[in-house]
SETORMAR-852578 format. One record per residue (C-alpha): residue in one letter; y, z, x; residue number from 1. Coordinates in steps of 0.02 Angstrom, whole numbers. Layout:
N
+------+--------+--------+--------+-----+
! code !  north !     up !   east ! pos !
+------+--------+--------+--------+-----+
!    A !      Y !      Z !      X ! NUM !
...
+------+--------+--------+--------+-----+
This chain:
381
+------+--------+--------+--------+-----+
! code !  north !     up !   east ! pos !
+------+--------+--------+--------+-----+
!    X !  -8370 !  -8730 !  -5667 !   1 !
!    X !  -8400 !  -8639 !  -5839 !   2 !
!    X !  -8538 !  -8508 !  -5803 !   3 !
!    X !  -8425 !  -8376 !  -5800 !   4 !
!    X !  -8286 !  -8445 !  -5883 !   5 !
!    X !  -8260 !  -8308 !  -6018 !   6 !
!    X !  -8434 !  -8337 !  -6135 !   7 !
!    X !  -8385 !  -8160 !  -6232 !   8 !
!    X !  -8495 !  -8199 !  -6375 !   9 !
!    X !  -8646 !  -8238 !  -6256 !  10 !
!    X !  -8632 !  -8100 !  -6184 !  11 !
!    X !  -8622 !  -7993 !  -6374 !  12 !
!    X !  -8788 !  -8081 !  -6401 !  13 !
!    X !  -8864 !  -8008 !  -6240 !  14 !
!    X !  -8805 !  -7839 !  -6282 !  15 !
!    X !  -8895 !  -7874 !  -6457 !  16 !
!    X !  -9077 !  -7929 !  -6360 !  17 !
!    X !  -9061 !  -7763 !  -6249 !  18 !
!    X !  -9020 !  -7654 !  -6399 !  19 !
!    X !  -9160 !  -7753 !  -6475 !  20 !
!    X !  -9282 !  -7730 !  -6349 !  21 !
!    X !  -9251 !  -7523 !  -6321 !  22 !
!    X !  -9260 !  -7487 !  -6513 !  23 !
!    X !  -9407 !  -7612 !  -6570 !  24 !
!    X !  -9583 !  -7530 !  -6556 !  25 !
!    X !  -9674 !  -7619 !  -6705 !  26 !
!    X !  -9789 !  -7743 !  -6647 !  27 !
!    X !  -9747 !  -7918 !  -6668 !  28 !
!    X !  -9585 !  -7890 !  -6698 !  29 !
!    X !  -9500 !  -7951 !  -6547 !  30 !
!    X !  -9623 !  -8093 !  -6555 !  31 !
!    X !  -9545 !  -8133 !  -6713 !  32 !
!    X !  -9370 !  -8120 !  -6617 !  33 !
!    X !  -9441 !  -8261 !  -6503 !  34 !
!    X !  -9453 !  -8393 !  -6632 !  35 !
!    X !  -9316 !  -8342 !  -6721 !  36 !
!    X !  -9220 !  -8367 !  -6560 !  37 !
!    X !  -9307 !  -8534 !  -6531 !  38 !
!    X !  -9289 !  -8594 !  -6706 !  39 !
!    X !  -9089 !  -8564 !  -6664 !  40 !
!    X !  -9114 !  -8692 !  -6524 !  41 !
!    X !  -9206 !  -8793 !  -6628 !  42 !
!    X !  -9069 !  -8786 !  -6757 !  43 !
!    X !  -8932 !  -8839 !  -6630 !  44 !
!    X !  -9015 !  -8961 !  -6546 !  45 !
!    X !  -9037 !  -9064 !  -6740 !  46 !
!    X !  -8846 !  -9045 !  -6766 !  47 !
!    X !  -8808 !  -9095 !  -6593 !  48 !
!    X !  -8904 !  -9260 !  -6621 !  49 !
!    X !  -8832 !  -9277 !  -6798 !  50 !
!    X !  -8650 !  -9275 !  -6753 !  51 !
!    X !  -8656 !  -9367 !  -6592 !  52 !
!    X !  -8812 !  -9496 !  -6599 !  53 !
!    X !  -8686 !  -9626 !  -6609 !  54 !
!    X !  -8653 !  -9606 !  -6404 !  55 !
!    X !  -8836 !  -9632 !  -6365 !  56 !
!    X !  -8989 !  -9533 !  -6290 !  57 !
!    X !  -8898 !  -9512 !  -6117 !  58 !
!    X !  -8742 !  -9439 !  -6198 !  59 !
!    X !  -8838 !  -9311 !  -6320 !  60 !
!    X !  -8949 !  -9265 !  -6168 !  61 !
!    X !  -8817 !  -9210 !  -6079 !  62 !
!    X !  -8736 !  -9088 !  -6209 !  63 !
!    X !  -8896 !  -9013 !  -6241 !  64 !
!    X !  -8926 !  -8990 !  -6066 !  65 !
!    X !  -8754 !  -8916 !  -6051 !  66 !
!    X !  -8756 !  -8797 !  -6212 !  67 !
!    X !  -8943 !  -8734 !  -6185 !  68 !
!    X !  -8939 !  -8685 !  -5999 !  69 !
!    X !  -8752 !  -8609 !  -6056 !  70 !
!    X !  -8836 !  -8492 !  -6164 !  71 !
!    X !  -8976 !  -8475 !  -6040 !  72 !
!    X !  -8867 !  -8443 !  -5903 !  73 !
!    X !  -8797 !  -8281 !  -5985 !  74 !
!    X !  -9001 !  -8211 !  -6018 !  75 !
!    X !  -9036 !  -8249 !  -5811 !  76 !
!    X !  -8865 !  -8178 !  -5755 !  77 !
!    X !  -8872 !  -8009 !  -5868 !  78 !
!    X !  -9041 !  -7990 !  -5784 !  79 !
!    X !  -8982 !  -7978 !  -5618 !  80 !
!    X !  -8854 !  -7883 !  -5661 !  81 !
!    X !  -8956 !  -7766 !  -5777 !  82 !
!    X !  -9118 !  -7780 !  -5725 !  83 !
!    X !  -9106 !  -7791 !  -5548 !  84 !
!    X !  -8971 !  -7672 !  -5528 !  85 !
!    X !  -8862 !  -7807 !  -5449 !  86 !
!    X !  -8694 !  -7802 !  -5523 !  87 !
!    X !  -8590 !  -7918 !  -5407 !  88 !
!    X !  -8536 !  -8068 !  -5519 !  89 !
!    X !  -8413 !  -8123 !  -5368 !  90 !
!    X !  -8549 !  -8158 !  -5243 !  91 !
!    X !  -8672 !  -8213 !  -5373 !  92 !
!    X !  -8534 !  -8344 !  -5411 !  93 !
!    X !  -8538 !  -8384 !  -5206 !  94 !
!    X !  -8701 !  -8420 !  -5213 !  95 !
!    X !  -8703 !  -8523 !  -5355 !  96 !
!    X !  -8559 !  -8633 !  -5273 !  97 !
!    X !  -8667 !  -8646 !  -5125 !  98 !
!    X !  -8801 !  -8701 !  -5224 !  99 !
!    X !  -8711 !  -8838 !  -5313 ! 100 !
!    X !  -8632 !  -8902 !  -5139 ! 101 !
!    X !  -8807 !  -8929 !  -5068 ! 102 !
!    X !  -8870 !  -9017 !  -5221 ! 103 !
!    X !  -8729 !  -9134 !  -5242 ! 104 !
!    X !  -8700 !  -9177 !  -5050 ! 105 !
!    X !  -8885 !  -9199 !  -5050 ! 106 !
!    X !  -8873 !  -9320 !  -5187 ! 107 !
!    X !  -8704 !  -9410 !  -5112 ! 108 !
!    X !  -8811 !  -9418 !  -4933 ! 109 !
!    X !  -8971 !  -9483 !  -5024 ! 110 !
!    X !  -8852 !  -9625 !  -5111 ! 111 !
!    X !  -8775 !  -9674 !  -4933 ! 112 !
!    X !  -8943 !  -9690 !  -4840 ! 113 !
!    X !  -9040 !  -9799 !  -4960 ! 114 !
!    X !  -8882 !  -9900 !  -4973 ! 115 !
!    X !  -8856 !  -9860 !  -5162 ! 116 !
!    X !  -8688 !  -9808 !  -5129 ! 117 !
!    X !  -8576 !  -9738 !  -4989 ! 118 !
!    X !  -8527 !  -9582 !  -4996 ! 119 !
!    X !  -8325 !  -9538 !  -5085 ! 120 !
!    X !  -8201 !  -9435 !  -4981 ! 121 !
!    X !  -8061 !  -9374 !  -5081 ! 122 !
!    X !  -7907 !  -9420 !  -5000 ! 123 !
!    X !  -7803 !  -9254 !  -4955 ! 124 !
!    X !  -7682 !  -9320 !  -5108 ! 125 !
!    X !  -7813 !  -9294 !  -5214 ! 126 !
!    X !  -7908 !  -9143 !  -5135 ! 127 !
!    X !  -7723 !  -9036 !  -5128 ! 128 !
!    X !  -7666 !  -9083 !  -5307 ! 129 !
!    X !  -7823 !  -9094 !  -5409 ! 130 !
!    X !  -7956 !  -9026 !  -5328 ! 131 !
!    X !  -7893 !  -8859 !  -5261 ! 132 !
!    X !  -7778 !  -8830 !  -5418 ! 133 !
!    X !  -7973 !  -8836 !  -5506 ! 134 !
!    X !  -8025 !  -8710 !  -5402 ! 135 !
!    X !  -7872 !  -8608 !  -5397 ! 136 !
!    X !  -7873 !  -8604 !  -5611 ! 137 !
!    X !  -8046 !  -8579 !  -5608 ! 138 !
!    X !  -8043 !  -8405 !  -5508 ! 139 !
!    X !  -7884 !  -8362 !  -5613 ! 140 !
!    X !  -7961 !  -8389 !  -5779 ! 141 !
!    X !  -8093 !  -8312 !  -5743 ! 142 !
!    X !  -8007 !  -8152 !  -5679 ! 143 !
!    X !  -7885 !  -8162 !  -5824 ! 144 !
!    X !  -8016 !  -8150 !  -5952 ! 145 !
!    X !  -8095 !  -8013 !  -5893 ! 146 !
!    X !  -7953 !  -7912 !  -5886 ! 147 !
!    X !  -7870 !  -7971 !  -6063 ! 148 !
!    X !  -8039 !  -7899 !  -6117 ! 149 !
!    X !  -7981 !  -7717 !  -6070 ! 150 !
!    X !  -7823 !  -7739 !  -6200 ! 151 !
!    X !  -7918 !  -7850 !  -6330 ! 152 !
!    X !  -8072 !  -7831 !  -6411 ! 153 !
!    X !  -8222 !  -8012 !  -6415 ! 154 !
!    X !  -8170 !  -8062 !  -6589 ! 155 !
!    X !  -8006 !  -8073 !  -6537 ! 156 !
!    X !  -8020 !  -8161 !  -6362 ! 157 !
!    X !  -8157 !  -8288 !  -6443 ! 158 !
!    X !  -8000 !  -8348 !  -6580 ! 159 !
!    X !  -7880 !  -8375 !  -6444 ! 160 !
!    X !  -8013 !  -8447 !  -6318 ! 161 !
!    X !  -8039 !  -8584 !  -6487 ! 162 !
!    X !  -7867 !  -8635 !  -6471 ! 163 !
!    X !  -7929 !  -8729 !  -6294 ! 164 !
!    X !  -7912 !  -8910 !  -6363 ! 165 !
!    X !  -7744 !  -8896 !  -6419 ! 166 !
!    X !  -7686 !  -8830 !  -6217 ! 167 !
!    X !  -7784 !  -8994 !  -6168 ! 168 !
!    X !  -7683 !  -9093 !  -6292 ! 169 !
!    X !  -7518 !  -9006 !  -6240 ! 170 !
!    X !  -7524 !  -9045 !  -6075 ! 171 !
!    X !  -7588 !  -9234 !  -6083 ! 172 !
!    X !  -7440 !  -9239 !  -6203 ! 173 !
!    X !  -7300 !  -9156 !  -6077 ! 174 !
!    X !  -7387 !  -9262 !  -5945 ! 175 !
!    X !  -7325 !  -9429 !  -6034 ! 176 !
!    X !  -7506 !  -9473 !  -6087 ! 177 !
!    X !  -7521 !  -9527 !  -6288 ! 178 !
!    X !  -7635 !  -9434 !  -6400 ! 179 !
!    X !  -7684 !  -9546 !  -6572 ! 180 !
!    X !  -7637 !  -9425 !  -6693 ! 181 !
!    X !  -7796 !  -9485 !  -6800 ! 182 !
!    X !  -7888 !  -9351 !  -6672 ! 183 !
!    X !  -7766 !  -9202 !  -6723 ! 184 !
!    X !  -7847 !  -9149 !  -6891 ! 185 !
!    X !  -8016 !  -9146 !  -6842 ! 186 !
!    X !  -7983 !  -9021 !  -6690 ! 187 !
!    X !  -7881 !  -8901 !  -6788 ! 188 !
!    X !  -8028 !  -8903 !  -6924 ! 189 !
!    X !  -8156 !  -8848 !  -6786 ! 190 !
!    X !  -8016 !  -8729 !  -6717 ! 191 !
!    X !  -8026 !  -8682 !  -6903 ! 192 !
!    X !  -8186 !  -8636 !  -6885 ! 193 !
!    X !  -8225 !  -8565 !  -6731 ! 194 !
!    X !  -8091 !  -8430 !  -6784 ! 195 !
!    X !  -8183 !  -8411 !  -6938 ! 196 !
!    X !  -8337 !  -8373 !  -6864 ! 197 !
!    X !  -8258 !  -8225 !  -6767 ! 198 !
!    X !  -8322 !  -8061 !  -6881 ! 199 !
!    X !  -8274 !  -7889 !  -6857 ! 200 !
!    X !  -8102 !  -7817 !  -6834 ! 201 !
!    X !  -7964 !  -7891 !  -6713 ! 202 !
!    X !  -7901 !  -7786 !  -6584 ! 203 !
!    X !  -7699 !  -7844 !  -6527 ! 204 !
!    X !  -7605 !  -7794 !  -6393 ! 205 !
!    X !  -7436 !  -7911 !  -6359 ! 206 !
!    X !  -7499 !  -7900 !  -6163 ! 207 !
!    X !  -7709 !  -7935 !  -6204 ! 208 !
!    X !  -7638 !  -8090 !  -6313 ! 209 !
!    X !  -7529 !  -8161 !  -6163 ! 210 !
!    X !  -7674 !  -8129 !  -6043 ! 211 !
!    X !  -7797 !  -8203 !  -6143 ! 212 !
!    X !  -7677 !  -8329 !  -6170 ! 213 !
!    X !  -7649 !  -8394 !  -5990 ! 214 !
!    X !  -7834 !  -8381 !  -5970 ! 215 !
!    X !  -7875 !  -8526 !  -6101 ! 216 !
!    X !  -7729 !  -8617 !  -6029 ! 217 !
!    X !  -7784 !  -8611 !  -5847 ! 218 !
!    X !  -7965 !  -8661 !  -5938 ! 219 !
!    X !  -7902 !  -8803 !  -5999 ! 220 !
!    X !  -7800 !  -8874 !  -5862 ! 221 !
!    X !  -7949 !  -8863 !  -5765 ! 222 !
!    X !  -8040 !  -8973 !  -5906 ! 223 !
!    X !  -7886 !  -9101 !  -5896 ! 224 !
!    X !  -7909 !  -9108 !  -5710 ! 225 !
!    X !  -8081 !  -9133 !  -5717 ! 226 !
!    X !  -8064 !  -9285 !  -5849 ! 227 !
!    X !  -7927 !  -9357 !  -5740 ! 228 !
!    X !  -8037 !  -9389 !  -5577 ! 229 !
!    X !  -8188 !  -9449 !  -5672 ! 230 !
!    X !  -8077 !  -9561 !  -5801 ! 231 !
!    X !  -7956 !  -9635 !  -5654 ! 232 !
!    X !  -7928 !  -9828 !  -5675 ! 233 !
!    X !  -7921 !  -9824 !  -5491 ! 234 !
!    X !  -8106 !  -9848 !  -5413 ! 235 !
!    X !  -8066 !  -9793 !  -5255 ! 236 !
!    X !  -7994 !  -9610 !  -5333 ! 237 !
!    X !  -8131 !  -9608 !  -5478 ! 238 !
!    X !  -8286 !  -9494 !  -5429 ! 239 !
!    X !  -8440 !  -9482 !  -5521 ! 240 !
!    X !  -8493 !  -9298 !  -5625 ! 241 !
!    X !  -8605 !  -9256 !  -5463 ! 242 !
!    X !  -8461 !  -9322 !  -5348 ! 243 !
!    X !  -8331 !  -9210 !  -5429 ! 244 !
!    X !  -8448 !  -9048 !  -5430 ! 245 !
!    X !  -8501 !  -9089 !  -5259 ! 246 !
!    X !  -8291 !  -9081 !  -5196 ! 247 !
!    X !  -8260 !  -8952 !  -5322 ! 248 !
!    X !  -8367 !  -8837 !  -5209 ! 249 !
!    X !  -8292 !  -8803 !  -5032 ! 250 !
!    X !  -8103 !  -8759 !  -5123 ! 251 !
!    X !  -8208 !  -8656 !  -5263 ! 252 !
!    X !  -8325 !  -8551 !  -5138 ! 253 !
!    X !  -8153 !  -8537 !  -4997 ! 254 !
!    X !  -8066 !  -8443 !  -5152 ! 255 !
!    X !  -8233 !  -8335 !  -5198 ! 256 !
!    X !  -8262 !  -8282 !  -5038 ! 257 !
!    X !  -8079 !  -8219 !  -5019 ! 258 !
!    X !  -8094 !  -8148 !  -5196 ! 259 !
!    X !  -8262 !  -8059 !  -5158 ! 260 !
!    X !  -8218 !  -8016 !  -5006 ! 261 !
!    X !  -8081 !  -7930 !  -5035 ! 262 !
!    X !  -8157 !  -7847 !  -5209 ! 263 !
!    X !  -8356 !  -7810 !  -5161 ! 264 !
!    X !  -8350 !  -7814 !  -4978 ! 265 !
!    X !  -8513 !  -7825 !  -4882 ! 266 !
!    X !  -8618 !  -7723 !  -5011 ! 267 !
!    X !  -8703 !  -7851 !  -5104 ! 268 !
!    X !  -8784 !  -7914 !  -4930 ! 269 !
!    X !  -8843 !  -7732 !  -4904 ! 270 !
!    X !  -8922 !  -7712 !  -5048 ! 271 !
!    X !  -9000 !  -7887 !  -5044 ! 272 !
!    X !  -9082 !  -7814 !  -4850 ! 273 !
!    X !  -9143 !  -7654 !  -4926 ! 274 !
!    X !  -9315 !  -7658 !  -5006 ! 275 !
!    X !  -9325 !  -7753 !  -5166 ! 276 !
!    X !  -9216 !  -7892 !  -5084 ! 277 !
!    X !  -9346 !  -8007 !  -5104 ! 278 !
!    X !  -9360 !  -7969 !  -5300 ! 279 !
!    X !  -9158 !  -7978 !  -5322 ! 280 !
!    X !  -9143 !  -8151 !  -5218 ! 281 !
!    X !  -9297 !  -8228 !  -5331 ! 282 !
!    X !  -9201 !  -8165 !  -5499 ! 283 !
!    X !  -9019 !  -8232 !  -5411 ! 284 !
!    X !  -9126 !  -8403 !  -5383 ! 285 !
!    X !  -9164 !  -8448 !  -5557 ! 286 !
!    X !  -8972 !  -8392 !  -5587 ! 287 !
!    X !  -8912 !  -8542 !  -5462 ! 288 !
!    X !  -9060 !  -8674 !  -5533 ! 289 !
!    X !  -8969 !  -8633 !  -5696 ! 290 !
!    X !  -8789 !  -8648 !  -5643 ! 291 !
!    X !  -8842 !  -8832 !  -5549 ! 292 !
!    X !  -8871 !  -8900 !  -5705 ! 293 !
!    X !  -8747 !  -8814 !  -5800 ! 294 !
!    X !  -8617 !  -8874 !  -5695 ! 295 !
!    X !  -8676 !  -9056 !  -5676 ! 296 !
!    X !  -8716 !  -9068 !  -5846 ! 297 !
!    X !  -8516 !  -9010 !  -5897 ! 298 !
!    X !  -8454 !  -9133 !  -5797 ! 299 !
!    X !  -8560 !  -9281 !  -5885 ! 300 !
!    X !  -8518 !  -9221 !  -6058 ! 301 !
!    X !  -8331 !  -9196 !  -5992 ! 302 !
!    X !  -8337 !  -9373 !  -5914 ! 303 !
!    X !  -8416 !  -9436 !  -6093 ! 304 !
!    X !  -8325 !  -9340 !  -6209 ! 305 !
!    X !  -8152 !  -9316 !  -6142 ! 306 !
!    X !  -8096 !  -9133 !  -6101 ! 307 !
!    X !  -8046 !  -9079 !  -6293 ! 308 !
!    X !  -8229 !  -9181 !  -6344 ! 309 !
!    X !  -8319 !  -9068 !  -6227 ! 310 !
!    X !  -8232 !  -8917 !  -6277 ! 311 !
!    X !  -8284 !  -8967 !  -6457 ! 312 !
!    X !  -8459 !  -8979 !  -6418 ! 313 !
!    X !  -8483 !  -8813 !  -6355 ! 314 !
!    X !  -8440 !  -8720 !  -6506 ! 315 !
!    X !  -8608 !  -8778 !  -6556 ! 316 !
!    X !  -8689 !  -8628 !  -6462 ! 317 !
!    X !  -8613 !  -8520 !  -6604 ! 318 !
!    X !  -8769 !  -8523 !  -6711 ! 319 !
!    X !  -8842 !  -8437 !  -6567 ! 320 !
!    X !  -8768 !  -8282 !  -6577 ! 321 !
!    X !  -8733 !  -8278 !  -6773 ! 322 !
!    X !  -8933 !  -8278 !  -6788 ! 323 !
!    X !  -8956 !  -8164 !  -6620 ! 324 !
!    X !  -8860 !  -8032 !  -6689 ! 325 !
!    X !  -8902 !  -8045 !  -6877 ! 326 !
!    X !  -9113 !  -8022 !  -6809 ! 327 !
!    X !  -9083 !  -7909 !  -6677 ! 328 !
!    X !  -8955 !  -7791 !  -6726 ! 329 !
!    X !  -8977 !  -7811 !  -6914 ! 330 !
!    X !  -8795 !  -7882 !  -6923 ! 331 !
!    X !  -8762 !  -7982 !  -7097 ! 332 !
!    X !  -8698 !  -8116 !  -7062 ! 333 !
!    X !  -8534 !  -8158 !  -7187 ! 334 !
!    X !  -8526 !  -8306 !  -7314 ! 335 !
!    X !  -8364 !  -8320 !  -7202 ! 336 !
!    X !  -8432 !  -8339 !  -7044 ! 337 !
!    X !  -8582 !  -8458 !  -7113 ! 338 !
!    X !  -8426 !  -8564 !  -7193 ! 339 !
!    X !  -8343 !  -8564 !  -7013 ! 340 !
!    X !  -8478 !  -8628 !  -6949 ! 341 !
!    X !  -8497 !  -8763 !  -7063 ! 342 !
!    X !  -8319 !  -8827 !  -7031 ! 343 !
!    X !  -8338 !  -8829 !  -6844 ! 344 !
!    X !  -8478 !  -8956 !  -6847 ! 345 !
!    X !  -8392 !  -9054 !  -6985 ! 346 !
!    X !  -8239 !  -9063 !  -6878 ! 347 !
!    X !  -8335 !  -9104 !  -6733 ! 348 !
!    X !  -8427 !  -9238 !  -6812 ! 349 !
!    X !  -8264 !  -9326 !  -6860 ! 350 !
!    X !  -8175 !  -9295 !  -6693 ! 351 !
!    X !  -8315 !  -9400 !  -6614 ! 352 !
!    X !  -8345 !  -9529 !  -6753 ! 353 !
!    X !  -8135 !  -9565 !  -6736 ! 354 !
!    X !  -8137 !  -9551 !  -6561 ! 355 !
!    X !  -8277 !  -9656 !  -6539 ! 356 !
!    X !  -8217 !  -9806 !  -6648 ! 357 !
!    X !  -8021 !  -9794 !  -6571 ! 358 !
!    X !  -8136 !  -9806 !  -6384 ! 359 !
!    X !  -8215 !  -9955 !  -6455 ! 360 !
!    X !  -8077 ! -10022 !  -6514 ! 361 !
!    X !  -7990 ! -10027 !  -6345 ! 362 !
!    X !  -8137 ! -10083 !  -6257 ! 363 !
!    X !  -8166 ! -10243 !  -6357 ! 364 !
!    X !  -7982 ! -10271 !  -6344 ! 365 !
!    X !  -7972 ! -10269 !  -6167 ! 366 !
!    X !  -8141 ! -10386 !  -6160 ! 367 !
!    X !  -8043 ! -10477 !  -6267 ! 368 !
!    X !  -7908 ! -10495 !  -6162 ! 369 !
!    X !  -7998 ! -10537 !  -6003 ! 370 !
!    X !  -8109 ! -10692 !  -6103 ! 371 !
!    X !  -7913 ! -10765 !  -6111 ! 372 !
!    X !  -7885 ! -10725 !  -5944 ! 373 !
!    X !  -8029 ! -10836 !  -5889 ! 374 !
!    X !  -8012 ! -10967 !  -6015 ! 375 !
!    X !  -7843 ! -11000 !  -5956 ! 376 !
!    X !  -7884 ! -10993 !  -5784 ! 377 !
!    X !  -8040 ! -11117 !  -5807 ! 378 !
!    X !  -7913 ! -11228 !  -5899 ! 379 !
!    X !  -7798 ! -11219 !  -5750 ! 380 !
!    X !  -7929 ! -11268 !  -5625 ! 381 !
+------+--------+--------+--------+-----+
């Protein structure tokens, strides 16, 4: 789950397009905010295919999907929050959850009765020390970066919220997994960069940095875990991106009920029964459309990418609010920042082309290896 999974400079850029819209009275101005916003999409979407048309349509689909309705997740959310006066991100969350469990147990249920496939049940191995620990890191992430941001200002949570790769690589390392080394310079250049591309002044507090810390940690062990069901040799443990989402849900909406429960209480259900209920639930709607294919789409660029790959990819949404801010609040935007920016999708682009050849590498190998398999066994016979 990553709609709420601390997107500080998303949120920056929607305090820009408020600020925007309350000060701008000239007309066709905020037209001209439009298609400079668009063209920003327009940008990403060329570098996206640039650096990773090498995986195919599907593959590039599926990050585009993830990084636009990322940024348009953030615009939907503020509104019902802002807009509708609705300011209860825990049971926003819940519903979302819910949402995602009755698309992906719809799908699973769909498979089973026109015999495309039966439907996978996690064994309780699996659902107590994967799945839960997901949802358990999840909630804690997500409360840890909300409350690092009370010691530590967004430049400085957005540098150590770049450092997410190098957790993933950590732990695959203390795990026993190997990591080809050939990957290692590529993520630190796009860690590089995303840390370039952090303006303003850095706020520090020793306890903000350890908060903020754990937060990106818990993120990424979540990433790892995620990568581990849908990568499993095993095809009886190995679940599918809507699979995984789908059993992700009943652990993830047990611990935001308790969490939302015990923090917002029955409010958000009285205000949804007063009079503009009706106008609140429509706006919360197009929230949980969004997170669906948010969260399905993560989990397909996590299952294509790898967990550090996918983490790469989303520092493409940067452009977004470099330009955002630069049109709407009249922020320059620093030779620096451009520069960081630059470097991110350079590293990126290597990280996949390496990647890429070393997973093509092992696949012909091991095609390899089973043509000798057969051979031998036909020469047997």
């Amino acid at each position: 789950m990553e709609h709420f999974d601390g997107n500080v400079a998303a949120m920056n850029f929607l305090d820009a397009l408020d600020t925007a819209a309350r000060h701008t009275d000239e007309p066709g101005v905020m037209d001209a905010l439009k298609y400079v916003y668009a063209g920003s999409f327009v940008l990403v979407a060329v570098l996206v295919i640039g650096v990773f048309a090498n995986r195919g349509f599907t593959v590039v689909g599926g990050i585009l999907a993830y990084l636009f309705s990322l940024s348009t997740m953030t615009l939907t959310v503020k509104s019902v929050f802002v807009s509708q006066k609705f300011n209860f991100p825990k049971f926003v969350t819940l519903l979302h959850f819910l949402c995602c469990a009755f698309l992906c147990f719809g799908i699973m249920m769909y498979r089973q009765i026109s015999g495309h496939k039966r439907m996978p049940v996690p064994s309780m191995k699996q659902m107590c020390t994967m799945i839960a620990p997901i949802a358990v890191s999840f909630a804690a992430s997500v409360g840890a970066s909300n409350i690092g941001l009370v010691y530590c200002n967004a430049s400085f949570v957005e540098m150590i919220g770049a450092t997410s790769p190098l957790w993933v690589i950590c732990i695959n390392l203390v795990e026993g997994h190997a990591f080809d080394m050939r990957l290692l310079w590529p993520v630190l250049v796009v860690i590089v960069g995303a840390c370039m591309c952090a303006g303003g002044e850095l706020k520090f507090t020793w306890l903000g940095f350890l908060i903020i810390m754990a937060s990106t940690f818990l993120r990424s062990f979540k990433s790892n875990l995620q990568q581990k069901l849908m990568g499993s040799q095993n095809s009886e443990d190995k679940l599918e991106p809507v699979e995984l989402l789908g059993w992700m849900t009943p652990p993830c909406l047990l611990t935001m009920a308790i969490w939302g429960g015990l923090t917002e209480g029955f409010e958000p259900i009285v205000q949804l029964a007063s009079g503009n209920g009706l106008e609140i639930s429509m706006a919360i709607g197009l929230t949980c459309v969004n997170a669906c294919v948010l969260n399905v789409a993560n989990n397909y660029v996590i299952r294509d990418l790898g967990a550090v790959g996918a983490m790469l990819a989303g520092q493409f949404k940067t452009v977004l609010v470099l330009m955002g801010a630069s049109v709407m609040l009249g922020e320059i935007i620093q030779t620096q920042q451009i520069v960081g920016y630059v470097v991110t999708v350079v590293g990126a682009y290597f990280y996949n082309s390496i990647e890429k050849g070393i997973r093509d590498a092992k696949t012909k190998d091991l095609k390899e290896d089973l043509e000798d398999v057969q051979e031998k066994a036909s020469l047997v016979k």
